[in-house]
Each structure stands twice: as structure tokens, then as C-alpha cells.
C-alpha positions as CSV (number, residue, x, y, z in Angstrom):
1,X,-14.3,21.2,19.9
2,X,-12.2,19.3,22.1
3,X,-8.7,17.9,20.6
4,X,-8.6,14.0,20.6
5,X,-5.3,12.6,22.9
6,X,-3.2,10.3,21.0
7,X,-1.1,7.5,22.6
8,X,2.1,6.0,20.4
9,X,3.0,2.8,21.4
10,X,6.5,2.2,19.7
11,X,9.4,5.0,19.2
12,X,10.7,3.8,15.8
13,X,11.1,5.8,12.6
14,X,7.3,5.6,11.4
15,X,6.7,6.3,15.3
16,X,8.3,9.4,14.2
17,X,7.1,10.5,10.9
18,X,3.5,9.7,12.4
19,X,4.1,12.1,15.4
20,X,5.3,14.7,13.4
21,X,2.0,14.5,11.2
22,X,0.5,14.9,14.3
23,X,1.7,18.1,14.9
24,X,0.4,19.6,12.0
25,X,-3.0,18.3,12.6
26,X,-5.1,20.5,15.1
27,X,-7.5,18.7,15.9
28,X,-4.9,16.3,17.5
29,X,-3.3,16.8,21.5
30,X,-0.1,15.1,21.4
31,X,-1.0,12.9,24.4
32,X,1.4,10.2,25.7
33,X,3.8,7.8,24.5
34,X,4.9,4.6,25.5
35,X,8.0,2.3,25.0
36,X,9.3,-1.2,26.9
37,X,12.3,1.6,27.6
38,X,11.2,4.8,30.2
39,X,14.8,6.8,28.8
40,X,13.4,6.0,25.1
41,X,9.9,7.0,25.8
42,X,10.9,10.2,27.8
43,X,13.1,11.1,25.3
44,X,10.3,10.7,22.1
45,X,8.1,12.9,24.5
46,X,10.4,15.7,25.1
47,X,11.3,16.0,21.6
48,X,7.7,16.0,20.2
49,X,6.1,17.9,23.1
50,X,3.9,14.7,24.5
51,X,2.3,15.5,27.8
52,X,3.4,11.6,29.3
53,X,5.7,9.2,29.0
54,X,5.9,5.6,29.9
55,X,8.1,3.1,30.2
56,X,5.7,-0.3,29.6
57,X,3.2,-0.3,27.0
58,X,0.2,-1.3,29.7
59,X,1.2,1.5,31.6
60,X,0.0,4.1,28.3
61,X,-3.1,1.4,28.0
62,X,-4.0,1.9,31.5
63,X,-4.2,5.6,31.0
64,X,-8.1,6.5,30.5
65,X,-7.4,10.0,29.1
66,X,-6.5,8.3,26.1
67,X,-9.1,8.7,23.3
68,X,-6.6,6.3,20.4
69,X,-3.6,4.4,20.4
70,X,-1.2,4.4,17.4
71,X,0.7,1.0,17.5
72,X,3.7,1.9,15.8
73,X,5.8,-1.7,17.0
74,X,7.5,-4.5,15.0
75,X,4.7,-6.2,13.3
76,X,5.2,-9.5,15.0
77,X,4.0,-7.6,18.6
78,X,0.5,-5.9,16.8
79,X,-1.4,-8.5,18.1
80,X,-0.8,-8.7,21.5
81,X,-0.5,-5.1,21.8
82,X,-4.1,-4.5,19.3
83,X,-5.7,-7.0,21.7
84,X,-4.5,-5.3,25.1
85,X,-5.5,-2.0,23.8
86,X,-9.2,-2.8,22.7
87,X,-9.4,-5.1,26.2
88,X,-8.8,-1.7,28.5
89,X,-11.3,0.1,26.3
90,X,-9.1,1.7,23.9
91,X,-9.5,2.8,20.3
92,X,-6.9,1.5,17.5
93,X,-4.9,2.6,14.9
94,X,-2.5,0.3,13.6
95,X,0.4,0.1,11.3
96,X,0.5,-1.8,8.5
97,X,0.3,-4.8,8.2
98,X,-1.8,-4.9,10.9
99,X,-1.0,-8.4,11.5
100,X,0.9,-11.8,10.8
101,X,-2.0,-13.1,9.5
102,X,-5.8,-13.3,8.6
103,X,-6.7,-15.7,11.8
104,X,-5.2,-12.9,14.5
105,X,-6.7,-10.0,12.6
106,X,-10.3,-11.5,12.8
107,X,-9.5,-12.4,16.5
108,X,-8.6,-8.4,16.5
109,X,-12.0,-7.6,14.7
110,X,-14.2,-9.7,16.9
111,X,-13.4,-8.0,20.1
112,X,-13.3,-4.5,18.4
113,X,-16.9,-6.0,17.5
114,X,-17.5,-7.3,21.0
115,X,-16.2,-3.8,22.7
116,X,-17.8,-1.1,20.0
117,X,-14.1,0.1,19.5
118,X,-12.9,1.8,16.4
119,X,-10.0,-0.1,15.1
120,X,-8.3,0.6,11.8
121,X,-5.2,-0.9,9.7
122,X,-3.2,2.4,9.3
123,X,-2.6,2.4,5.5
124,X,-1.9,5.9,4.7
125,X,-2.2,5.3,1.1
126,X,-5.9,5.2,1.1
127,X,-6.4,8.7,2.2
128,X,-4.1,10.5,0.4
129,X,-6.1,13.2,-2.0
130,X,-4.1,11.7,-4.9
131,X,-5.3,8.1,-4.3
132,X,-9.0,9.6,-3.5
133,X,-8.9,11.7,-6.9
134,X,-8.1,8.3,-8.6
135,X,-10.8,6.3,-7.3
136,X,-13.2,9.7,-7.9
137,X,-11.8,9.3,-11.8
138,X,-12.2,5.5,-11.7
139,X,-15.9,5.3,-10.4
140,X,-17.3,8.4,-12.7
141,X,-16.0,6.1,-15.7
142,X,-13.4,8.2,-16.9
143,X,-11.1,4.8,-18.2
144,X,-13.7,2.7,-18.8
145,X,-13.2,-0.6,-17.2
146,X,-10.2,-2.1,-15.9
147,X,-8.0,-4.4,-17.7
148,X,-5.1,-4.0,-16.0
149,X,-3.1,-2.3,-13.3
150,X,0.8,-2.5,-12.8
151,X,2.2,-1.3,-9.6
152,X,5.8,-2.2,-8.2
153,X,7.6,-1.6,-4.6
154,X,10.7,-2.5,-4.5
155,X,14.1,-1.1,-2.8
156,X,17.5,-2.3,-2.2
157,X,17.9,-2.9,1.2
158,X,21.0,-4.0,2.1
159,X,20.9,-7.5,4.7
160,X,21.2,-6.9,7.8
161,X,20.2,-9.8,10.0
162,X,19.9,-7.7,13.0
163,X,17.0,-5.9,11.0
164,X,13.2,-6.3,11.7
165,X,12.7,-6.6,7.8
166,X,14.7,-9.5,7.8
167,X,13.9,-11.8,11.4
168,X,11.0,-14.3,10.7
169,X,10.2,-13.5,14.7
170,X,10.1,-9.6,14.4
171,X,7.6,-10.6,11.1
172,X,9.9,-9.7,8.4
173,X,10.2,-10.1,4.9
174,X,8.9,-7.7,1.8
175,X,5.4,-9.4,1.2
176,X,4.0,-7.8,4.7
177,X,6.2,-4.7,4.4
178,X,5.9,-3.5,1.4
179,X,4.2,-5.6,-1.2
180,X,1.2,-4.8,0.8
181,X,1.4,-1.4,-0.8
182,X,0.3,-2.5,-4.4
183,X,-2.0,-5.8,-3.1
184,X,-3.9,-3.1,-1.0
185,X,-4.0,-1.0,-4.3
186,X,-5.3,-4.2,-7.0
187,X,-7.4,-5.3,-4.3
188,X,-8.9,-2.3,-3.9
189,X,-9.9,-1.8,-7.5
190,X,-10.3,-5.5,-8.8
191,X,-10.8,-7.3,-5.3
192,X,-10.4,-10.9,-4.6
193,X,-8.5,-12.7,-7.4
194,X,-9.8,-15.7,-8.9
195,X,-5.9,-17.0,-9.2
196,X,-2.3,-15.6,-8.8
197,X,0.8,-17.2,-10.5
198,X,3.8,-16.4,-7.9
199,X,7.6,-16.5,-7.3
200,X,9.3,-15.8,-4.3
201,X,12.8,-15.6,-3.3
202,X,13.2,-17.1,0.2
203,X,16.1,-17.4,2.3
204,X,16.4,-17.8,6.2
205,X,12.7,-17.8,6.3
206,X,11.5,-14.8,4.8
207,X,11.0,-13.6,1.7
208,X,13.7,-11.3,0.3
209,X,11.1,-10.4,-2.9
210,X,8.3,-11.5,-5.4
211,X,6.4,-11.3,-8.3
212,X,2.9,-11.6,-8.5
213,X,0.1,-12.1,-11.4
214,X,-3.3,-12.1,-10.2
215,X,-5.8,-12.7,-12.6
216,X,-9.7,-12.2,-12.3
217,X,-13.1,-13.4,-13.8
218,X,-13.7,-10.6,-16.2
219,X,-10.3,-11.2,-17.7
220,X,-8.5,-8.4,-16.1
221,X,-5.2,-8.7,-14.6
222,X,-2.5,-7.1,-12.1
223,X,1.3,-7.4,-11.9
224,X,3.4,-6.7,-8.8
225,X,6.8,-6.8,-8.5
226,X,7.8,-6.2,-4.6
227,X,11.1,-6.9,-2.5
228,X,14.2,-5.7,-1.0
229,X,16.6,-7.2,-3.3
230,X,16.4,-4.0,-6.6
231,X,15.3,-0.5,-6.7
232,X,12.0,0.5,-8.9
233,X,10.6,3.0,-9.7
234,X,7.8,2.4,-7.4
235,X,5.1,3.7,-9.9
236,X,1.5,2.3,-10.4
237,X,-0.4,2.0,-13.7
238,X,-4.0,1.6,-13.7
239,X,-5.2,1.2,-17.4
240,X,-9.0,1.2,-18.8
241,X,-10.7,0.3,-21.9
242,X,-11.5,4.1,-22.2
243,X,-7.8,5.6,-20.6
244,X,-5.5,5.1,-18.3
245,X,-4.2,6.3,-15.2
246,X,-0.4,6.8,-14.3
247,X,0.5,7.7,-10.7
248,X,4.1,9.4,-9.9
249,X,7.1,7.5,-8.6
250,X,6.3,5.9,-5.2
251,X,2.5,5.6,-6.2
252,X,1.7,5.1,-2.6
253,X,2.8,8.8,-1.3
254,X,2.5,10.2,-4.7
255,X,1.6,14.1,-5.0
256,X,0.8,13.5,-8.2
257,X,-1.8,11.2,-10.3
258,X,-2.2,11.8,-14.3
259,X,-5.2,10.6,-16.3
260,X,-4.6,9.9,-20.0
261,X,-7.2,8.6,-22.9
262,X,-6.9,5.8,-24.7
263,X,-4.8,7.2,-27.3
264,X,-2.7,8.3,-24.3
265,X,-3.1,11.8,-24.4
266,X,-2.7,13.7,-21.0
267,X,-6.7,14.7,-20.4
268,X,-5.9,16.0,-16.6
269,X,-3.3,16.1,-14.1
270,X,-3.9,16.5,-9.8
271,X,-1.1,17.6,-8.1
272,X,-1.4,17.6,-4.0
273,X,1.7,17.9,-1.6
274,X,1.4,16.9,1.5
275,X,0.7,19.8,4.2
276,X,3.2,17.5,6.8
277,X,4.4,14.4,5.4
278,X,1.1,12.6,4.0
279,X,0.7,11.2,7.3
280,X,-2.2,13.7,8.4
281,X,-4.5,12.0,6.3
282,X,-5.1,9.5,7.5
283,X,-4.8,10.7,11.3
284,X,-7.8,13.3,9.8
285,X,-9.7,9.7,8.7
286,X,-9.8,8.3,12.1
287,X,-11.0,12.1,13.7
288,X,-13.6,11.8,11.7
289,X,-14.3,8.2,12.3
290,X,-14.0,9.0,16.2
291,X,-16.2,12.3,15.6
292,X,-18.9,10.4,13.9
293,X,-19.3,7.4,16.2
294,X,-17.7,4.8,13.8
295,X,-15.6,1.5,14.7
296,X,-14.9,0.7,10.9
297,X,-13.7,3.2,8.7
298,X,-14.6,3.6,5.4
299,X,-11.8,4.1,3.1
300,X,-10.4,1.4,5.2
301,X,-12.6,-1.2,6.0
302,X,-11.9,-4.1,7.6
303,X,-13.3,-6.3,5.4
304,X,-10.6,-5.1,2.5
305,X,-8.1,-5.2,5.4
306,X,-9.1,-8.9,6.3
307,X,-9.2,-9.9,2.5
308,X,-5.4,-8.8,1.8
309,X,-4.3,-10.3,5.2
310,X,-5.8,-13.5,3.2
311,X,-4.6,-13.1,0.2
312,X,-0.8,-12.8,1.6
313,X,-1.5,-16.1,4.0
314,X,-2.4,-18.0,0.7
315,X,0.7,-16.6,-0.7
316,X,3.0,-17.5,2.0
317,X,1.4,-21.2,2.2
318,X,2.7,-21.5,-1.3
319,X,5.7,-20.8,-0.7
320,X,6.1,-22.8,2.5
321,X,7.3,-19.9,4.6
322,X,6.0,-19.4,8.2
323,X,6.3,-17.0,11.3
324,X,8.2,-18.8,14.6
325,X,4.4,-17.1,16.2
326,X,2.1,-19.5,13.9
């Protein structure tokens, strides 16, 4: 079977991480790379044994060996990049969030559509075995049904306003960044709420952090406390009528996942470490995707990608805070 030739647009540190997972996969040929800097793009090459390099971003688009592109930028250039990728033919894996908002990411969608092109929002989360055995727990009815679910991501960060995560232009701000983690998560198990009662803490156009109810029809409700400003523990709880389910700290890379009845007794614990850095995943997702002929991916679809991406809009109109780009 013949490996499938990555391109990485973007040299950063989740550049990195995701080019090391690529290593470890075997399926994947560590392809080409491309940066707006040749010295930055040689060097990423050289060091994770890339066959090419190249110094513009069109120049890696341009190459027709290529079988997907991992945009790995600042989120504020995903669109432009997304859109020049799927327009010379390529397939797309983007990091999250895929993009400033819901009316670029159906633009994105529509000529994925138009071009029968695979395109994906790269949230590793969602194909992590720990985050599969949860759903696998959740749909054979082992808590009963969902009342609610508590997930945090939060880390001190100190300012910096050099930093991406704090420029409006480069996209900045937590609610994109990281409180994407634990929407993704509620959203995934509760979908679209019915209402969400919100505070942000804004300064120079972004937000610094927030906290979030989100309440549904049935009565069940989620809490989310995300930002740059305090350190959580970055856990997720996930409780039932029947049980409850209690990820490990950092709930989005956890190796472990713990179910518990509802007299909260442990009933069975999954432990998976990652083989690389919980990265491969999700690269293993989009092979298979690729492999089976599919543009939309199913423990990713882009409808649940589109419906977040709205969900944040609505919570940024609240708060009155919007990108230099919109």
C-alpha cells in the first residue's frame, strides 16, 4: 500500500508535535513542508527528514505529489490558506479552530463540496481511544442520560502582546484557542444549546477568559470555565442519571477515562497512552478517510465543526468583540 505524502504548511510548535506523530505513523511519507521563510522551512525539513522544502506556501500547494495538507498557521491565515489549498486540488487538514468564524468555514465547506475534497477541522480530541471509549460507554447506556457535564481549560499564560494568543489580527483570545476544547466536547454530547448565560473578560480586543452555562431542552446543562488568566485542572465530568464519567487531568489528551455508578463507585477504568504524542490519531482518521474515498470525516463532521464555529460567533456577538478580518 502506498504511503500517503503529507504537506505542513506552518513551522510552529503544533507544526512540530504534529510532524513528530507523523513519524510514528507508517502509513504516512513525510512529504514537504512549507513556510513564508525558505531558511525556516529548510530547517523543519532537515530536522524531521521531509523530502522538500519551500519557501511560500503556494509553492508546497503547487506541488501535485501532495496527497494532504496540514495547515498548521496562526488561525487568522486558515482561510486563505484552506481556500488556496482545496482551489489547486488539494486535500485539508486543519488546525483548530479551523476558522475566525462560521461564514468563512461554510465558504471552506462549499468548495470542498464543489471540488470533492476531504477537508477536516484537526481536533485531535475526537479520536483519541479514551474519548472513543467514552462515547462507546455513553451510547450503550452505561450512565443513563445526561444531566450534566463539566469540563474546564484554563492556563496561566503570561501577556505577551507580541503573542498570537493575544493579537485580535493573528485571531487570538482563549474562546478559539482553547475553550473550543470543552464546546467541541458538550456539543458533541448535548448538541446545540437552547441558551448559554456568559461572562467574558475582554481587554485590547480579545478575550483573556470565560465562563459559560449552556443549558438545553431536556433540562440538562454544561459548565465551562476557559481562559488564559488561572491554571485548572483541565478535567471533564460527564454525569448520567445511571453514573458518571470522570476523565483525567487535561480531559482532551487524557490517557485515562473512569466510569463510576450512581453511587459513585468505580465500575471500570481505560487506560491508553499515546504510542507518539496523541497526535497519530487523528493523522490515522484522515488515512482512513483518504483510503475510503471520504471528504467528511466521521468523528469529525463538518456539520459539528460548523455548529461550534456558530456557537462561538454568537458568543463573541455578546460580548461585542470582533477580528480586524470581519
Amino acid at each position: 500500500m502506498e504511503k500517503i505524502k503529507w504537506g505542513i504548511i506552518g513551522t510552529g510548535r503544533i507544526a512540530r508535535a504534529f510532524a513528530a506523530a507523523l513519524e510514528g505513523v507508517p502509513e504516512a511519507e513525510l512529504y514537504a513542508v512549507g513556510s513564508r521563510s525558505s531558511e525556516k522551512s529548510a530547517s523543519f525539513a532537515a530536522e524531521f527528514g521531509f523530502a522538500k522544502s519551500y519557501g511560500s506556501y503556494d509553492e508546497l500547494l503547487s506541488d501535485d505529489n501532495i496527497n494532504i495538507v496540514y495547515v498548521a498557521t496562526p488561525m487568522a491565515a486558515h482561510y486563505d490558506v484552506c481556500m488556496s489549498a482545496l482551489r489547486k486540488g488539494r486535500n485539508v487538514f486543519c488546525e483548530k479552530s479551523v476558522t475566525l468564524n462560521a461564514a468563512q468555514l461554510r465558504d471552506i465547506l462549499a468548495l470542498a463540496d464543489e471540488k470533492e475534497l476531504f477537508f477536516c477541522e484537526a481536533m485531535w480530541m475526537k479520536c483519541r481511544p479514551t474519548y472513543l471509549k467514552m462515547k462507546e460507554w455513553i451510547s450503550s447506556g452505561r450512565i443513563g442520560d445526561i444531566r450534566c457535564i463539566k469540563a474546564d481549560f484554563s492556563n496561566l499564560v503570561p501577556y505577551d502582546a507580541n503573542d498570537r494568543l493575544f493579537r485580535a489580527d493573528c485571531g487570538g483570545g482563549s474562546l478559539l484557542d482553547v475553550a473550543v476544547y470543552p464546546l467541541t466536547l458538550v456539543h458533541d454530547l448535548l448538541g446545540v444549546p437552547v441558551s448559554i448565560d456568559s461572562a467574558a473578560h475582554i481587554e485590547n480586543g480579545i478575550d483573556l477568559s470565560e465562563s459559560l452555562i449552556l443549558r438545553y431542552n431536556n433540562g440538562a446543562f454544561a459548565s465551562i470555565d476557559a481562559g488564559f488568566e488561572m491554571s485548572l485542572r483541565n478535567n471533564a465530568v460527564i454525569s448520567g442519571t445511571d453514573g458518571s464519567i470522570v476523565f483525567g487531568d487535561c480531559f482532551f489528551c487524557s490517557d485515562t477515562v473512569s466510569l463510576y455508578d450512581r453511587d459513585r463507585r468505580l465500575v471500570e477504568e481505560f487506560n491508553s497512552p499515546a504510542r507518539v504524542n496523541g497526535y497519530e490519531y487523528e493523522i490515522e482518521e484522515a488515512h482512513r478517510c483518504l483510503r475510503s474515498g471520504l471528504t467528511d470525516s466521521p468523528l469529525i463532521p463538518h456539520s459539528a465543526t460548523l455548529e461550534v464555529m456558530e456557537i462561538m460567533d454568537g458568543l463573541r456577538k455578546e460580548w461585542g468583540m470582533k477580528f480586524p478580518q470581519e
